[in-house]
C-alpha positions in Angstrom: -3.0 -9.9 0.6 -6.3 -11.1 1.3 -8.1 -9.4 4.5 -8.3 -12.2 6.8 -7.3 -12.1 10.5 -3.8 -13.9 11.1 -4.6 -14.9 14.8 -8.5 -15.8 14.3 -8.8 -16.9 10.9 -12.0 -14.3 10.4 -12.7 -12.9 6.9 -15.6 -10.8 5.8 -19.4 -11.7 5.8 -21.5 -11.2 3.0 -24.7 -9.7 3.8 -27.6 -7.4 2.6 -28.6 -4.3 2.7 -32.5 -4.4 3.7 -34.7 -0.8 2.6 -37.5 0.2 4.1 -39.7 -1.3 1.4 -37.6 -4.6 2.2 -35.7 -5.0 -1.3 -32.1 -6.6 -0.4 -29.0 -5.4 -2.2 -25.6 -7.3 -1.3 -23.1 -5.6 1.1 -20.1 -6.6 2.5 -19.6 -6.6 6.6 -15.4 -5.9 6.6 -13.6 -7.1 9.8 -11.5 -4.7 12.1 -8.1 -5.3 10.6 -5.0 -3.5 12.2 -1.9 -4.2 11.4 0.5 -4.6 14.8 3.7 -5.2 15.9 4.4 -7.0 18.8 7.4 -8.5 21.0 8.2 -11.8 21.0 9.7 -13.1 24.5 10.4 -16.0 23.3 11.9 -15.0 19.7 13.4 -11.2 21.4 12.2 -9.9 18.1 9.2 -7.9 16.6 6.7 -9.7 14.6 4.2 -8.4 12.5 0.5 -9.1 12.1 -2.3 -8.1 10.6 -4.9 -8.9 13.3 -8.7 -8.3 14.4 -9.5 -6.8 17.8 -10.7 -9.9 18.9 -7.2 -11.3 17.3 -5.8 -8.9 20.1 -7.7 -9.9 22.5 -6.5 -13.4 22.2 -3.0 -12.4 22.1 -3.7 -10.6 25.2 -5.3 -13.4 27.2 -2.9 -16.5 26.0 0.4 -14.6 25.2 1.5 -13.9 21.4 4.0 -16.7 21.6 1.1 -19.1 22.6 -1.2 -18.0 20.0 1.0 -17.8 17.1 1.7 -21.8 17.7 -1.9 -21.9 17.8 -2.3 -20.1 14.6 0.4 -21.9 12.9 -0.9 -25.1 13.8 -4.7 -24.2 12.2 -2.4 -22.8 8.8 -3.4 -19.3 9.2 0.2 -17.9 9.8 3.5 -19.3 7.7 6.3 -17.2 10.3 9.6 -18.6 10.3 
């Protein structure tokens, strides 16, 4: 599976590496994936995600229940 945040949508960035005689090689900036269980009020069951920090954050500011909908509705998470 692809490393892209299931909450936020955010992948990696593709950037360069700059020397100090300024030649640029590519790099790769990789997001802060964890994956988390949490508990679903709603549901009364566990559900799994791979999420960023700021994925987290999210969750805990709106409510997992709330953001999964969210999510879902933008096509970033298929949960039955």
């Amino acid at each position: 599976m692809a490393k892209v945040c299931q909450v936020t949508g955010r992948k990696r960035m593709v950037g360069n590496n700059v020397s100090h005689s300024k030649k640029r090689t590519k790099r790769i900036f990789a997001i802060n994936l964890k994956t988390k269980k949490f508990w679903s009020e709603e549901e009364q069951r566990f559900i799994t995600l791979k999420v960023s920090c700021k994925g987290m954050k999210h969750i805990e500011k709106n409510g997992l229940d709330a953001t999964v909908k969210a999510a879902q509705k933008k096509g970033y998470i298929n949960i039955v």
